[in-house]
Every structure is written in C-alpha cells, then in structure tokens.
PAVEXRO-349819 format. One record per residue (C-alpha): chain; x, y, z; residue number from 1. Coordinates in pm, 1 decimal, padded with zeros to 6 digits. Layout:
N
['A',[X,Y,Z],NUM];
...
END
This chain:
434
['A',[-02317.2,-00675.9,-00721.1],1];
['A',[-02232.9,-00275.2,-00675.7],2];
['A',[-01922.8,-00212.2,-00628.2],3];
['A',[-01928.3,00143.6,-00488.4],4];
['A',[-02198.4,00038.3,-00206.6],5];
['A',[-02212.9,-00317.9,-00115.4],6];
['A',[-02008.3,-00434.1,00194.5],7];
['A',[-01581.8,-00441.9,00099.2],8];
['A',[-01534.2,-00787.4,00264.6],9];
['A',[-01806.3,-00970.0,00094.8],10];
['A',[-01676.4,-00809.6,-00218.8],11];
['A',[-01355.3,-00896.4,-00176.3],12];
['A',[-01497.7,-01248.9,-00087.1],13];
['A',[-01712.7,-01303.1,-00432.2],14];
['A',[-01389.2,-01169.2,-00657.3],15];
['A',[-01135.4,-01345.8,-00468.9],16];
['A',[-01273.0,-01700.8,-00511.0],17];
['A',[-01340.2,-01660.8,-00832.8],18];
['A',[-00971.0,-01532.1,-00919.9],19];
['A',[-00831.6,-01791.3,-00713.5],20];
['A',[-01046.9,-02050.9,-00862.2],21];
['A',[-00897.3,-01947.4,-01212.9],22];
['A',[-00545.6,-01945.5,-01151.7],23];
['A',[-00522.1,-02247.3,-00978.7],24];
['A',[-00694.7,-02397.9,-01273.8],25];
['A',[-00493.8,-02231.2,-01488.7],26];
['A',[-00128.6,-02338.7,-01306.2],27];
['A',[-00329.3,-02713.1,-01329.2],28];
['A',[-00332.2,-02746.0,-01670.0],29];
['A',[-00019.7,-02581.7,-01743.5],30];
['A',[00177.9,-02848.9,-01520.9],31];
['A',[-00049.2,-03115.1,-01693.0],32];
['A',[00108.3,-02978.2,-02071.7],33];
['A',[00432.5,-03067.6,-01899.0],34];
['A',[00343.4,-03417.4,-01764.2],35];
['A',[00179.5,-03496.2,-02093.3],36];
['A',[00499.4,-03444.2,-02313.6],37];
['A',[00753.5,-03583.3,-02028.4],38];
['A',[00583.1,-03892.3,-02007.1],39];
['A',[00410.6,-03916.9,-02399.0],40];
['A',[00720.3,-03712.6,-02579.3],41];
['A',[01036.7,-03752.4,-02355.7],42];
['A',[01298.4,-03561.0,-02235.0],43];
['A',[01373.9,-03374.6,-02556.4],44];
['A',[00992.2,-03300.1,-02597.7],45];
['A',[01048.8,-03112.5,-02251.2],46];
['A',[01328.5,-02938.1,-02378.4],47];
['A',[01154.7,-02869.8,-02670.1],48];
['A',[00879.1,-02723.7,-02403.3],49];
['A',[01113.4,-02522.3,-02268.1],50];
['A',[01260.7,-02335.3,-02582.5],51];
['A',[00880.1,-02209.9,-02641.4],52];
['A',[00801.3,-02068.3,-02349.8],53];
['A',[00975.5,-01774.5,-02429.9],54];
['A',[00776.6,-01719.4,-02753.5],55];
['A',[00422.1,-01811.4,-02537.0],56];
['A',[00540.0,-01577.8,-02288.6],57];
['A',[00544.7,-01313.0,-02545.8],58];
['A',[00200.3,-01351.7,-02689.7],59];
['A',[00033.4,-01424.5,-02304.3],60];
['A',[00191.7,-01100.7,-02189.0],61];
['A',[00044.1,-00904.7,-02474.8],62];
['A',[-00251.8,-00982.6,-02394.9],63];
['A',[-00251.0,-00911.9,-02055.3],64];
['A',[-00109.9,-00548.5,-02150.5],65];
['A',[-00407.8,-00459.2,-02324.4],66];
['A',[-00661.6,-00666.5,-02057.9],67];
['A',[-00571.0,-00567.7,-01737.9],68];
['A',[-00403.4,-00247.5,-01882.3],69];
['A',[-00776.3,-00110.5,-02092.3],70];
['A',[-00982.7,-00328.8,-01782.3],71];
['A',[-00823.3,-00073.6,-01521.5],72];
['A',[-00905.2,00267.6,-01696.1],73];
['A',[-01249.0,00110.4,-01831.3],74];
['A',[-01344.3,00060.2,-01475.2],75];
['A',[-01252.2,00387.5,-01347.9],76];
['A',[-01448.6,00526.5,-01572.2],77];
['A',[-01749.4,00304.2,-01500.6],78];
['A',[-01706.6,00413.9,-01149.6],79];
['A',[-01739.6,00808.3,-01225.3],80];
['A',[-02063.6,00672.2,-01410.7],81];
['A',[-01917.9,00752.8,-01760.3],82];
['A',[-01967.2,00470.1,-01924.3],83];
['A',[-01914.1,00587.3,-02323.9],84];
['A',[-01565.8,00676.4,-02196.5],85];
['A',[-01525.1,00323.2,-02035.3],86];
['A',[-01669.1,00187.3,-02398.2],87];
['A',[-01432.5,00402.8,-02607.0],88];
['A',[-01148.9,00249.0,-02360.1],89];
['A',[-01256.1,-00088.9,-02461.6],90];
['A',[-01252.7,-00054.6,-02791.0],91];
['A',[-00954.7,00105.4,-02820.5],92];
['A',[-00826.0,-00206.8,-02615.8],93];
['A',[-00994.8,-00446.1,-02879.4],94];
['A',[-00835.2,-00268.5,-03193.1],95];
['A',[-00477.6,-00251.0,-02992.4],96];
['A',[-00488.9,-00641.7,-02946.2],97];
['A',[-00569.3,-00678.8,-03285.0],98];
['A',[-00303.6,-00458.9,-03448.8],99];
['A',[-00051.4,-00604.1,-03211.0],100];
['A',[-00217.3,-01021.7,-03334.7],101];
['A',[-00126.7,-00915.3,-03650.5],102];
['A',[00238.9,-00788.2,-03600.6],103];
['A',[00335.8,-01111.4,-03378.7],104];
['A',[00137.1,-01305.2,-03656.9],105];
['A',[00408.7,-01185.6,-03942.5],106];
['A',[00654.5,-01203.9,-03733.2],107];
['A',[00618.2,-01566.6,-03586.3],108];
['A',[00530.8,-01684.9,-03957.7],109];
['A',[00830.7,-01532.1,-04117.2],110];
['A',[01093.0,-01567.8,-03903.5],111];
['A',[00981.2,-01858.3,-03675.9],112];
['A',[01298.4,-02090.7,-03818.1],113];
['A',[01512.1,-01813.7,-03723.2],114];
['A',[01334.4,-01762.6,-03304.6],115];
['A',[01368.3,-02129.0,-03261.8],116];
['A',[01752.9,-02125.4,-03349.9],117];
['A',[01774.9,-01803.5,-03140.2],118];
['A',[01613.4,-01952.3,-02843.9],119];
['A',[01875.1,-02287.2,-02832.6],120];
['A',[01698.7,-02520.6,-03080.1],121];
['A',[01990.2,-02765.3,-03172.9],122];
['A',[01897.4,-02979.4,-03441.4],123];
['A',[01815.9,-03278.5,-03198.7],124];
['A',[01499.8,-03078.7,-03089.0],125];
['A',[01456.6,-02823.3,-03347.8],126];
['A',[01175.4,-03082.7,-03500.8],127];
['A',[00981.1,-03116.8,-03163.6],128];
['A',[00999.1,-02715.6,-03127.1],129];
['A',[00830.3,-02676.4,-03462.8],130];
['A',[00590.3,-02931.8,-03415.8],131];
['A',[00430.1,-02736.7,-03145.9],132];
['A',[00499.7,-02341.9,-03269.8],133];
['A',[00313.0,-02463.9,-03606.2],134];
['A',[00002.5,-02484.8,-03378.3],135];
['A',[00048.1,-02147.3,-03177.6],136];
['A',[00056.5,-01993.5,-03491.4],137];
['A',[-00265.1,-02137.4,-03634.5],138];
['A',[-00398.6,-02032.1,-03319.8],139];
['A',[-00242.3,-01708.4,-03271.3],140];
['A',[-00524.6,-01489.3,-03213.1],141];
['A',[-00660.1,-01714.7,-02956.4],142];
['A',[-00400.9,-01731.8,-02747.7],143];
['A',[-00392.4,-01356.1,-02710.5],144];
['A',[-00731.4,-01285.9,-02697.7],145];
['A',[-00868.7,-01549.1,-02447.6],146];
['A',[-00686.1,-01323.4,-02142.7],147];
['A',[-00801.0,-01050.0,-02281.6],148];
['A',[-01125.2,-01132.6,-02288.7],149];
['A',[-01116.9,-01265.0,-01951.1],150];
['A',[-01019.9,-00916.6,-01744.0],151];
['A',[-01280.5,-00763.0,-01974.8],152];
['A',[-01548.4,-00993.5,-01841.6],153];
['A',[-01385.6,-00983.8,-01499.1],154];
['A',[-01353.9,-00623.2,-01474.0],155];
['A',[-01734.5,-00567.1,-01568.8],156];
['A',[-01867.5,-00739.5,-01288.6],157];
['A',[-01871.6,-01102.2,-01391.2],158];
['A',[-01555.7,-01283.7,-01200.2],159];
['A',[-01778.3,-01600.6,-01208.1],160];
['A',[-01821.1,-01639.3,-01588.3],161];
['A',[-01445.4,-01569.8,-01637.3],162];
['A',[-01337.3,-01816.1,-01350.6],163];
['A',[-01569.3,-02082.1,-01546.1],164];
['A',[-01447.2,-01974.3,-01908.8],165];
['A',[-01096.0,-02100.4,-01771.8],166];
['A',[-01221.8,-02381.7,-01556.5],167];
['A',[-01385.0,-02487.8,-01907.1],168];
['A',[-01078.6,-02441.2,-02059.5],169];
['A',[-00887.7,-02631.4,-01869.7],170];
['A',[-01058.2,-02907.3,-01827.1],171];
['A',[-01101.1,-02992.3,-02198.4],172];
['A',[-00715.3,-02907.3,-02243.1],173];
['A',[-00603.0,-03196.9,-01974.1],174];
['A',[-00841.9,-03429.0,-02112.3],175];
['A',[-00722.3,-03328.6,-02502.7],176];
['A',[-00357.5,-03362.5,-02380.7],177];
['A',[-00428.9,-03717.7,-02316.7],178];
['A',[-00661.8,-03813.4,-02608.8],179];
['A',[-00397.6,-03657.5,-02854.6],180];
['A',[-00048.1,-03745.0,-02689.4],181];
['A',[-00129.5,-04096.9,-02531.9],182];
['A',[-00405.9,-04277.5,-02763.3],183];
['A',[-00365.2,-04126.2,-03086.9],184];
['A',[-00037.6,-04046.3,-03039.3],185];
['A',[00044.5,-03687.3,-03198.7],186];
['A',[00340.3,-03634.6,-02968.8],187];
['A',[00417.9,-03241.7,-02932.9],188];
['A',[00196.1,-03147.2,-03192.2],189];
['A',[-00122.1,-03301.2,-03038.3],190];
['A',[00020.2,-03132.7,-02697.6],191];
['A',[00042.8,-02764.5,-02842.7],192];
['A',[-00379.3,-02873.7,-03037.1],193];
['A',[-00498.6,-02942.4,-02730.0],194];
['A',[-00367.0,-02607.0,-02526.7],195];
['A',[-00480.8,-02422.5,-02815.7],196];
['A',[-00826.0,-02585.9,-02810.5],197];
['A',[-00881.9,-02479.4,-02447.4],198];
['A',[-00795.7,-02182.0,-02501.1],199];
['A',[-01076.6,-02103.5,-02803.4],200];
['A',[-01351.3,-02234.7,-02520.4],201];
['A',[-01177.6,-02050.5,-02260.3],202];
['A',[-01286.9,-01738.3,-02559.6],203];
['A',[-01592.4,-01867.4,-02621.9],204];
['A',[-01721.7,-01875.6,-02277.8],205];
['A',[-01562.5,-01560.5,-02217.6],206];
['A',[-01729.1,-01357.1,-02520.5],207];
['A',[-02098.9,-01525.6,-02421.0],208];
['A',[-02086.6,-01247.8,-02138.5],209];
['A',[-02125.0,-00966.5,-02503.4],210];
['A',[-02468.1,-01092.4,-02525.8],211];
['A',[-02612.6,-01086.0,-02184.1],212];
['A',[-02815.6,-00794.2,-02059.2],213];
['A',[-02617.6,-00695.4,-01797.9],214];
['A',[-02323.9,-00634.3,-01977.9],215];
['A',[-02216.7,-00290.5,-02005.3],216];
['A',[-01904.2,-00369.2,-02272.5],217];
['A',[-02003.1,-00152.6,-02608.1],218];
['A',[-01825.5,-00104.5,-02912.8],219];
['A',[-01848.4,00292.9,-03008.9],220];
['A',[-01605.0,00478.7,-03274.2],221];
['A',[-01356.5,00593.7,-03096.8],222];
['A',[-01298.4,00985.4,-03039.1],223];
['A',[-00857.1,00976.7,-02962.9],224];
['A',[-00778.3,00631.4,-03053.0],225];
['A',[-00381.4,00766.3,-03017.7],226];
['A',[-00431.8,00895.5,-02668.9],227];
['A',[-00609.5,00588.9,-02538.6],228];
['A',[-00380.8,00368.0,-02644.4],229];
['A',[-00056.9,00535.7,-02515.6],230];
['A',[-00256.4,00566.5,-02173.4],231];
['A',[-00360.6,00157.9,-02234.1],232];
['A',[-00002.3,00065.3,-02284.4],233];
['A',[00145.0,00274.1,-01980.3],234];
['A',[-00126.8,00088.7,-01766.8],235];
['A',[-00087.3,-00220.8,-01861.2],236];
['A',[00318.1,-00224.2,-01930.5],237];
['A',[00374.0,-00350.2,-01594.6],238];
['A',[00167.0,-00700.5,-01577.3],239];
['A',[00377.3,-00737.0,-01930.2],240];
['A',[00668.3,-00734.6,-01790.6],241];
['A',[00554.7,-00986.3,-01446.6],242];
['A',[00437.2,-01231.4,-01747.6],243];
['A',[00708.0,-01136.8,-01986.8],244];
['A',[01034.9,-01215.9,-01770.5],245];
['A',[00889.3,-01581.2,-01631.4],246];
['A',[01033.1,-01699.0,-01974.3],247];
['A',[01362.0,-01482.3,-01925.5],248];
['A',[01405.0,-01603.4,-01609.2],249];
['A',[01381.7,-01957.0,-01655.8],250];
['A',[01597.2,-01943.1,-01967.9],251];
['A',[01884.3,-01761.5,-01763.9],252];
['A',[01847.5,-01987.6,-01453.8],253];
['A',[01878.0,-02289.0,-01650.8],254];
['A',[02216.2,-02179.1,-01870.7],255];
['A',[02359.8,-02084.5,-01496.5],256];
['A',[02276.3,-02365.7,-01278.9],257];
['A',[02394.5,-02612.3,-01611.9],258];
['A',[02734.9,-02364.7,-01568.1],259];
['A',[02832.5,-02411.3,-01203.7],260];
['A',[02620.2,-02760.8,-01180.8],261];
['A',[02480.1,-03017.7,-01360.3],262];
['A',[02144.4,-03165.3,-01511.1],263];
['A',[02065.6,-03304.0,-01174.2],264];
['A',[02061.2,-02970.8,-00992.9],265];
['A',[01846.4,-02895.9,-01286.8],266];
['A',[01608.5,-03139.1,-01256.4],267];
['A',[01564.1,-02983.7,-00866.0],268];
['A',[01504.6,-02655.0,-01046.8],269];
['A',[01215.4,-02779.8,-01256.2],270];
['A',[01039.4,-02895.8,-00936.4],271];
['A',[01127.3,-02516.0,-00789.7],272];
['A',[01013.0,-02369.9,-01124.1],273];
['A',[00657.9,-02585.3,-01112.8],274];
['A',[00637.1,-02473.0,-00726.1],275];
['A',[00704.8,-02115.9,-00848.5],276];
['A',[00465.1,-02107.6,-01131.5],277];
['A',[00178.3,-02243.9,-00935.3],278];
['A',[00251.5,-02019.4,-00616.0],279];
['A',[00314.4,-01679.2,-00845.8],280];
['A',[-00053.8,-01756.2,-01000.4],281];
['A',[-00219.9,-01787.5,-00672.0],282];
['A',[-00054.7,-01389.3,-00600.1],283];
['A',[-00183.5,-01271.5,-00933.7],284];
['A',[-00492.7,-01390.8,-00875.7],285];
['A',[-00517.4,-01232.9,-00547.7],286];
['A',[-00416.4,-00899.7,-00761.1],287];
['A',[-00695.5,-00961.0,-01015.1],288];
['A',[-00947.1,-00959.3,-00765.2],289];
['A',[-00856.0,-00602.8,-00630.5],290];
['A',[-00787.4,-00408.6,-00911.9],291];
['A',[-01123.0,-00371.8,-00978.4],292];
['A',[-01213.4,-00340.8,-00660.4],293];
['A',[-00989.9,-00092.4,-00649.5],294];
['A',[-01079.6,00089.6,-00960.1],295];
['A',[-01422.6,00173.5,-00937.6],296];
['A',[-01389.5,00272.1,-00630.6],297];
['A',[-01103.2,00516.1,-00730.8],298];
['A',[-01318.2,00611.6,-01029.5],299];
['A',[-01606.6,00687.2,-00804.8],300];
['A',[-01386.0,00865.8,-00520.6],301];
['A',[-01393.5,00625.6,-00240.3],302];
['A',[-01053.9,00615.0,-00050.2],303];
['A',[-01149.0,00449.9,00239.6],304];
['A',[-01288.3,00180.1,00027.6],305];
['A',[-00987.2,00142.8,-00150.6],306];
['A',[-00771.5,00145.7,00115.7],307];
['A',[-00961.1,-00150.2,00296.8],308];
['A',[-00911.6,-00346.5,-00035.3],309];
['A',[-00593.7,-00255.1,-00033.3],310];
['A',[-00531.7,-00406.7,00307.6],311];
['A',[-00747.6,-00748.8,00189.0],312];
['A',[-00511.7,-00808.8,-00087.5],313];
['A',[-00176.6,-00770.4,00141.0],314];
['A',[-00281.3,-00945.8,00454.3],315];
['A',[-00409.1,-01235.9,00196.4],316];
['A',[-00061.1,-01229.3,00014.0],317];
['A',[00102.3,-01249.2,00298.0],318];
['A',[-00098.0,-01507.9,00483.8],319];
['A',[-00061.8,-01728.4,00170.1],320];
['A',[00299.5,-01645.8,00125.1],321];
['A',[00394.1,-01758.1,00483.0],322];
['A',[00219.9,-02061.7,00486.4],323];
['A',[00419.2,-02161.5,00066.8],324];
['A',[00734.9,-02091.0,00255.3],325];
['A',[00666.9,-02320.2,00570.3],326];
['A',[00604.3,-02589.4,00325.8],327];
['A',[00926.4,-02546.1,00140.3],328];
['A',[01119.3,-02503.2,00474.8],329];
['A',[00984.4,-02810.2,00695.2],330];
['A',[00903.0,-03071.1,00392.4],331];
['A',[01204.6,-03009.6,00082.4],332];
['A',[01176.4,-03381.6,00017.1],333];
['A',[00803.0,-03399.0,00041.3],334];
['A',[00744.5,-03132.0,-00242.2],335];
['A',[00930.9,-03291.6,-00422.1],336];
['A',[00800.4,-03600.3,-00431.6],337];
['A',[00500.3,-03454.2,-00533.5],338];
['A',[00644.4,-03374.2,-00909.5],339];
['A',[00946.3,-03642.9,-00935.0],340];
['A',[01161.2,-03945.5,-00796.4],341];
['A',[01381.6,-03849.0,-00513.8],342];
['A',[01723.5,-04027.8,-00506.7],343];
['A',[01981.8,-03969.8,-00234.8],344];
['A',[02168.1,-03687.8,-00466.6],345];
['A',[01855.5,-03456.9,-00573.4],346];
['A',[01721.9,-03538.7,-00186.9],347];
['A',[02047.7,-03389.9,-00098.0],348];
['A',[02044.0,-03058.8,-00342.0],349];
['A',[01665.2,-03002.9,-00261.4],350];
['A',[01704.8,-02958.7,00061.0],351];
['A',[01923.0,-02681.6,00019.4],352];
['A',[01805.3,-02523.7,-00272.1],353];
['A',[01399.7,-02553.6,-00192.2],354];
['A',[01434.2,-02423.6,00172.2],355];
['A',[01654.4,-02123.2,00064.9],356];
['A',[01435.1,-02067.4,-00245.9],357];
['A',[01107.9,-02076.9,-00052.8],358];
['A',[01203.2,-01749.7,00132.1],359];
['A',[01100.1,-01550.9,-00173.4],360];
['A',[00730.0,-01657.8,-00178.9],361];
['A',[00667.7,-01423.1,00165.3],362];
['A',[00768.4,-01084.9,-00036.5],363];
['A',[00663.7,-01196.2,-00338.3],364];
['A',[00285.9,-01156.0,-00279.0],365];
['A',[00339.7,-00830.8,-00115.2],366];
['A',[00558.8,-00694.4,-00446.3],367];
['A',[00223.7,-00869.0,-00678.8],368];
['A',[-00005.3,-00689.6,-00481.6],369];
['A',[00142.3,-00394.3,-00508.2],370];
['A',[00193.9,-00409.1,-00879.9],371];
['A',[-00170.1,-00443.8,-00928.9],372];
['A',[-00247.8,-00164.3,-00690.7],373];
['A',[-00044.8,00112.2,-00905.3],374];
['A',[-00213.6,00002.0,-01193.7],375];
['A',[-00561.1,00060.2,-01058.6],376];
['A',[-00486.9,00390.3,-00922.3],377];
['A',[-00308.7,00461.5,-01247.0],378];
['A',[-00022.9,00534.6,-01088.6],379];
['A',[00209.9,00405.7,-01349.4],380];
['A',[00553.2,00497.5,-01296.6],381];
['A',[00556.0,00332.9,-00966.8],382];
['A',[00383.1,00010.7,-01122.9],383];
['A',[00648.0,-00002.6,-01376.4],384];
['A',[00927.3,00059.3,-01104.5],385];
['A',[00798.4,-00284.7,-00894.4],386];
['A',[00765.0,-00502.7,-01181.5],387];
['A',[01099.9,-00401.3,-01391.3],388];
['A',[01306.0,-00415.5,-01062.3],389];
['A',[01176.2,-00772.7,-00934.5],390];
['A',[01112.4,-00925.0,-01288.8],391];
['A',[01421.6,-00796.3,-01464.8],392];
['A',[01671.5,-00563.1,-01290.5],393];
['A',[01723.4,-00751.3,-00930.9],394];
['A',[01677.8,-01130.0,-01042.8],395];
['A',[01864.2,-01113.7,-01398.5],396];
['A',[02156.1,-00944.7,-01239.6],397];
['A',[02196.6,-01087.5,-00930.1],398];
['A',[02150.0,-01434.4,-01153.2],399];
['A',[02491.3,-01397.1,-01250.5],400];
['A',[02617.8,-01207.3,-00929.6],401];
['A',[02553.8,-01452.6,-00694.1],402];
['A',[02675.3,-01759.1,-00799.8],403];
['A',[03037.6,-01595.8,-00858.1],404];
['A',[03028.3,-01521.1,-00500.7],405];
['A',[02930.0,-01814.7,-00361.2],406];
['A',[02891.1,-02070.6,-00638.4],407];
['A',[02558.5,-02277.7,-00671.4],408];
['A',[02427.8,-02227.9,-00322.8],409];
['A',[02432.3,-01842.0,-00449.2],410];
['A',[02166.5,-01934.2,-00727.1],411];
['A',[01888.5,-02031.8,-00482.9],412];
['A',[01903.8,-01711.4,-00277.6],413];
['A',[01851.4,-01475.5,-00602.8],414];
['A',[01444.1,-01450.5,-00611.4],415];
['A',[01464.4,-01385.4,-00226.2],416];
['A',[01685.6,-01168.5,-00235.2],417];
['A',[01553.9,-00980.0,-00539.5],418];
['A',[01221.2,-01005.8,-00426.2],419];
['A',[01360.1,-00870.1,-00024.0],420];
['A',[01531.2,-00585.7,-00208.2],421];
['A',[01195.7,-00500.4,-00438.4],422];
['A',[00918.4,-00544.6,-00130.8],423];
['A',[01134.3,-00255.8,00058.5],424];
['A',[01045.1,-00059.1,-00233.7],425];
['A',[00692.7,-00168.4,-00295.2],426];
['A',[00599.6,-00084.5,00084.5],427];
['A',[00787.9,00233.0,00102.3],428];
['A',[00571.8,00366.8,-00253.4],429];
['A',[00259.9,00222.3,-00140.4],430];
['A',[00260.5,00455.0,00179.1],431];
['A',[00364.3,00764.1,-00049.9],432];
['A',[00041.3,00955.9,-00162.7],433];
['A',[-00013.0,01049.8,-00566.7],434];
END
C-alpha cells in the first residue's frame, strides 16, 4: 500500500486492524501467564508474578524506546524518499538495542539476588521469583528484541506480518503455559519458558519480513552513530515511560490499598488492573497504527493527511473509551465475574471502586493518542510532557494524596483524575502548531 497517495480511511482501516488484532492478542496471553500460575502455582506464584513485573517492564520498555522511537524517524525519512537515511536510522536503532541487551544482561546476572530483595521478595517467595527471572535472563535478548522488531516490520509497511508474528506468539505461549505448568508440572519456571518461547517466534516471524523483496530495512555503516542515537532516544523516551510506569504503578497501588485496606480490596484491584491492562493495549494499538501514518506523511509534507489521521485515531479512542467506561459503570459485578468469584464483600467494594475507576478509560485514549502523535511529528518535548505527567507525575502523587483525603474511596479516583488533569494538557498542545 502507498502511504502518501492511497485513500486515509482505508489506510487507517488496513493498520488499525492489524494493531488491534496484536494487542488484543497480546493482553490475551498476558492474562493467560496469570491464570496459569494462579491456578498451577498459587497465590505466592502470583505474588511472585507480581515482584517481576517491574524487572519485565524494564526490558519491554527498552525495547519499545528504540522501536517505535528509530520506527518514527525511519519513516519520515522514507516519506521524503531518502531511504539510506531511513537505513542508517535503523541501524543505529539495531546497534542501540544491542548495547543497551548487553548492559541489562550484566546487570540482571550480577545483581539479580539483590533486584528481587529490592522489589519485596521475602523469603516465602524469593524461590518462585527466581525460578522465573532465571528464564528472562536466558532469554534476555528476546524479550527486547521481539518489539523491536515488530514496529520495524510495522513501520515499513507490513502491519499484517507483525500482527501475525504476535498472534503466533501468543498462541504457542497459552498452549506452552499449559503443557509446562499443568502436565509436566514446572510450576513458575515452565510459566516464565513458555512466555519466553513465544516471544523467540513472535522474532522469528517478525525478522522473515528481512528477506522479502519488498522490504526496504538495510543495514549500511552508519555516518553519526552519536547523533542518531540521541535523536532515537528523545523519540522514543516517551512510549518508555507509558510502558515503564505500568510496573510502578501497580507496585505503589498495591502497598497503598494493603495500607488503608486489606487483601480483599486487593483482590478487586487485580480485576481493575487486568481490565486496565487489556483496555490501555487496545489505546496503544490504536497509536501504533497512526504513527506511521502519520510519519510518512509528515516526512513527505502532507498536513492535511496527517491531520485526518490525526482525527481517526481520537474519534476511535474516544469511541472505544466511552463504550470501556459504560461497561464498568452499568455492570461492576459482571466484570468481575469475568476474572474471579464474587462474594457479598468484594461485590460490595467493586461496585464502588470499578465504576469510579472506569472514568479514566474516556481520557485515557485521548492522552495515548496524543503521545503517539508527538512522537511522529517529532515533536518531543511535548511527547515527553503527556507521558511523564499521566504515567508518573499525576498518578504517583496523587496515589498518596488522595487516599489521605478521603481514605480508600480516594484510591479509585487517582487514574481519572490524573488522566482528566493530563487530557486538558494533551488537547490544549495538540492544537498548538510546531
């Protein structure tokens, strides 16, 4: 397809199903990891869960810094038909990834004892923890590479092969997680195999795009390896940070609802957390089919184009976003049912906390969106500005704001609030010109 020429709303039709397609797959399996160990492991294999996402978040986020960061300027410079600059871009990208696989991978290897303690691993699940880090690490590269790969492939005009690299993925993960963890019982360590194992197809399938004809992806020598990667890391910072603070956020949401509640009100929180995950993905998917959309036609000098994208992605977002918080507000008890047992006390915390909490999901698309939109128009500063002050500054303080002021009601109006406060902001430097 040509992205300069061909019609915006089929376009927009072709990436978006293919994004979608991909993160729903990819919020699938993730909740399947979860089901696997709760049911296979126990509860302290789900705690154990929980203490690594923090460390996965790390390594996921990196990954997407140097994808969607190097995929954005590669396609701009595909669509000003220079596409030796858009080759020296990736492989600047490819030896940034790599530098960065080997930092995390003697960091993780030396010091992992140390992380787990860090991150709350008592002795009770310290041994579950470990079980499944000694896999990530085998698997290191993988993991960071496989979404790289993926907005590579994406960005250069094949959304189908990437949807089906995680599709492939996916599927052989779910079906792993139960071969390992149920019949041949590996418990947390046949978990983290099988995740890691998806992942290397999810690669696999990705990288077959290097050796078709149509792909423009080269590796050249490149010219100002320095200057490429500084603009690679200002580009991509911001989708670091949106996948970075998940991990942050569910650490400090869990220590504060455990403060001013109990485990019950935390076991309502795990269904909102689920919810959350699966919703966020369906946003960022809407975000990787626009940027680069978005980019090429920046690259090539096509406003109008963009700004009909532009539109596409927000009226999407906030189509989708409406209809997650109806759901939330008329059926509480029926969402939750959906993940876990409803007794008369979590019936009577979900419908508080789920209706109030659901709020968020109709500015949250429109604060994704946006995100994704400053990166592809490499305007930076104002990418960075959404995603520190919705995925950091608003929601980690007004974690420990709101609760004080009205106890632990307060903690399910943070994310609306925070993301309220940030979609003001995200409108207001949308409209502003570069």
């Amino acid at each position: 397809m040509d992205i300069i020429n061909d019609n915006e709303a089929k376009l927009y039709k072709h990436f978006l199903t293919s994004s979608l397609g991909s993160a729903m797959v990819m919020s699938i399996y993730t909740m399947a990891d979860a089901v696997a160990i709760g049911k296979g492991v126990g509860p302290l294999g789900l705690s154990a869960l929980n203490i690594t996402t923090p460390l996965l978040c790390v390594l996921i986020s990196s990954g997407l810094l140097f994808g969607i960061g190097g995929a954005s300027l590669m396609s701009i410079q595909y669509g000003q038909g220079k596409t030796e600059k858009g080759n020296r871009i990736f492989t600047s990208s490819c030896i940034g990834i790599l530098i960065f696989t080997a930092i995390y991978w003697v960091i993780y290897g030396v010091f992992m004892d140390r992380l787990i303690s860090l991150l709350g691993g008592t002795p009770a699940i310290y041994d579950y923890v470990y079980s499944y880090m000694k896999w990530v690490l085998r698997f290191l590269p993988v993991l960071l590479l496989a979404n790289f790969m993926s907005c590579f492939v994406r960005n250069d005009n094949n959304p189908r092969l990437s949807m089906a690299a995680v599709i492939g993925g996916g599927i052989l993960n779910v079906f792993l997680d139960w071969l390992f963890v149920f019949p041949l019982k590996m418990g947390m360590g046949g978990a983290a195999l099988a995740s890691m194992l998806g992942m290397l197809l999810s690669l696999l399938i990705a990288s077959s795009h290097l050796l078709r004809k149509s792909c423009r992806l080269k590796f050249i020598k490149p010219k100002s390896f320095i200057a490429d990667f500084k603009n690679i890391l200002m580009t991509g910072i911001s989708s670091f940070i949106n996948e970075f603070s998940n991990g942050l956020i569910v650490c400090l949401f869990n220590l504060q609802i455990l403060r001013y509640s109990n485990e019950i009100t935390l076991s309502v929180y795990g269904v909102i957390s689920n919810c959350s995950i699966l919703f966020c993905s369906m946003f960022t998917g809407i975000g990787q089919a626009v940027q680069p959309l978005i980019s090429v036609s920046y690259g090539a000098g096509k406003p109008e184009r963009i700004k009909k994208f532009k539109c596409y992605g927000i009226t999407t977002a906030l189509i989708m976003g409406a209809v997650f918080t109806l759901i939330g507000v008329v059926s509480p008890i029926g969402v939750m049912k959906v993940f876990t047992t409803v007794s008369e006390e979590t019936a009577a915390i979900g419908n508080t906390a789920l209706r109030m909490y659901f709020i968020a999901f109709i500015f949250m698309g429109i604060n994704i969106i946006s995100s994704y939109y400053m990166q592809a128009v490499i305007r930076n500063t104002e990418a960075f500005i959404i995603s520190f002050l919705r995925s950091i500054f608003f929601s980690c303080t007004l974690v420990f704001i709101m609760p004080k002021l009205f106890g632990i009601s307060g903690i399910w109006t943070v994310m609306p609030v925070s993301e309220a406060l940030t979609a003001v902001i995200s409108l207001i430097l949308m409209k502003r010109k570069k």
